[in-house]
C-alpha positions, 0 to 999 in steps of 0.5 A: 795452272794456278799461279804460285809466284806474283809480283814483284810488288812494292813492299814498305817492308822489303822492298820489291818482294817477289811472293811465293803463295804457300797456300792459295785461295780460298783463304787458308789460316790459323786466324781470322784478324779483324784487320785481315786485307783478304776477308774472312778466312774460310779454310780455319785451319790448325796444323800443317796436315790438315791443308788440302791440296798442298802446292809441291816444290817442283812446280814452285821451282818451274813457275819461279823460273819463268818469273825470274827470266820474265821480271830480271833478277835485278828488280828483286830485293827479296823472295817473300813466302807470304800471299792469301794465307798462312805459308807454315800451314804448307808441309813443304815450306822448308824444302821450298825455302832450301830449292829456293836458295839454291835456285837464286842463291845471290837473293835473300829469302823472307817468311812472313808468319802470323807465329801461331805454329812455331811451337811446332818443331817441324816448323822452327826447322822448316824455316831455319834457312830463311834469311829473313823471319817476320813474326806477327805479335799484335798483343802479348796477354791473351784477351786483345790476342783473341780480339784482334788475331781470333785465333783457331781452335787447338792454337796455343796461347800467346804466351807459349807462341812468345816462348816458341819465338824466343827458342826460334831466335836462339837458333836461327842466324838470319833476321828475326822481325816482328810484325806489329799492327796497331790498330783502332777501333770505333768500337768503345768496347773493342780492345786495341792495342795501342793504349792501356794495359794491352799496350803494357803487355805487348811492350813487355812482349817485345822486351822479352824476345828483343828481334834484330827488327820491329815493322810498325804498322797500321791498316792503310789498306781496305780491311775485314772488319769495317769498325776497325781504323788506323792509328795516327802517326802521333801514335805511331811515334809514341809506340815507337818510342816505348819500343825503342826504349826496351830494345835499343839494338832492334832497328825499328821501321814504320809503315808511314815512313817513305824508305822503298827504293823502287827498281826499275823492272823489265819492261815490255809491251804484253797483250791485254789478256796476259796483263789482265791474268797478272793484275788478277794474280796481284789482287788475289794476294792483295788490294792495290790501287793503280800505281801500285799495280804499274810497279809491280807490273812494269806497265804505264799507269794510264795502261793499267787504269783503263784495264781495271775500269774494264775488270771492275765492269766487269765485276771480276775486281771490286773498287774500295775507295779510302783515305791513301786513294782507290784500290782494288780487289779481287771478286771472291 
């Protein structure tokens, strides 16, 4: 059995997210961004019915059963459609979002989307019920949309996927979230976005759909494409300013801003084997150091040390040093 529900994880974002994988490995997605924690993607999809297999409601609900009676419900801030790829690809997604609900109708549900289908009717009204919608917009004109996101063939330009969100938003009663990474390169001829008329255009973006938030980001973990580096918190700010000042309502929040409440999990002694399942389970989804895997694991960071040096020896996970500390991967 494969697992579909991981964590809960510390998220800059949300809180402790517990993560509904909508689509599983290998890496299924309508792009393939330079900044991508999880490599390349190898399934290069462009609409919902080309996913093969597709992960049903019935075992979501089982697996998501077992994890809530295992973590307490108490350690959860958010449910998060996210993990190793894009989740609206899956067919089933505004059915697992309504069983969800009703299973633990007391916990907000998130999507996090890269955007690309919302054009898509079916996948506007899939994800209607979520409490929470968060749209990637890492550029607004079409040249940094190709070089940063590379997009699939058959996906519609950014600015039909622009006009797309703002239909969702005129619908939809929850949250509307954009996820932005700005993001640098070593590179002279590579195409950031944080600067120039690329910046212009997505300020412009922005402005035209006015979310209810904005999530500020940068790669703070190890990424895809190695000329690609993190913009300074002095960038940051000044974006963030430039933000503010075309959508003065929209909360704004910063992947350099320590705002995350960790709460306490359940926590009890688990055999090796099954820890080392869950670390494995957590790694797929993301690079994590250490600390990171003790809170989402509830387990003593000492423990969690020895057994990735082990994994890492082993050569099921991969150590990535970087300037926030070691982290480690998944072996694909």
């Amino acid at each position: 059995m494969v697992n579909i529900v991981y964590g809960p994880v510390p998220s800059w974002r949300l809180g402790r997210s517990l993560g509904i994988d909508a689509t599983l490995l290998p890496k299924a997605c309508t792009f393939d961004c330079v900044y991508c924690q999880l490599g390349k993607t190898i399934r290069k999809l462009s609409s919902p019915k080309e996913l093969n297999p597709v992960i049903g409601v019935e075992e979501l609900i089982k697996q998501l059963e077992r994890k809530i009676e295992k973590v307490g419900p108490d350690s959860i801030d958010f449910i998060t459609f996210s993990g190793t790829g894009e989740p609206t690809l899956n067919p089933n997604i505004g059915n697992m979002i309504s069983a969800v609900k009703r299973l633990i109708p007391f916990k907000p549900v998130a999507v996090l989307t890269n955007s690309s289908l919302v054009y898509l009717d079916e996948v506007r009204n899939a994800l209607s019920n979520a409490d929470l919608v968060s749209f990637k917009l890492d550029a607004a004109d079409q040249q940094t949309f190709e070089e940063i996101n590379r997009p699939v063939a058959n996906i519609p330009n950014i600015k039909e996927i622009i006009e797309s969100i703002k239909k969702f938003k005129a619908g939809h009663h929850g949250i509307l979230a954009l996820q932005i990474m700005l993001v640098d390169s070593i590179k002279p001829d590579f195409r950031v976005n944080f600067k120039g008329e690329a910046l212009n255009c997505l300020i412009e973006g922005i402005a035209e759909i006015q979310p209810d938030q904005i999530q500020l980001n940068t790669p703070t973990r190890p990424v895809m494409e190695k000329h690609i580096k993190p913009v300074n918190s002095t960038i940051l700010s000044a974006v963030e300013e430039r933000i503010k000042e075309v959508t003065p309502e929209s909360e704004v929040i910063r992947v350099d801003e320590e705002r995350v409440p960790l709460k306490s999990i359940k926590r009890e002694k688990k055999p090796i084997e099954e820890l080392r399942g869950d670390i494995l389970a957590l790694l797929k989804r993301r690079p994590c150091r250490a600390v990171d895997i003790s809170i989402a694991l509830g387990t003593e960071k000492r423990e969690i040390e020895a057994i990735v040096r082990s994994m890492v020896k082993e050569g099921v996970i991969i150590e990535i040093r970087s300037e926030r500390g070691t982290y480690y991967t998944y072996s694909s």
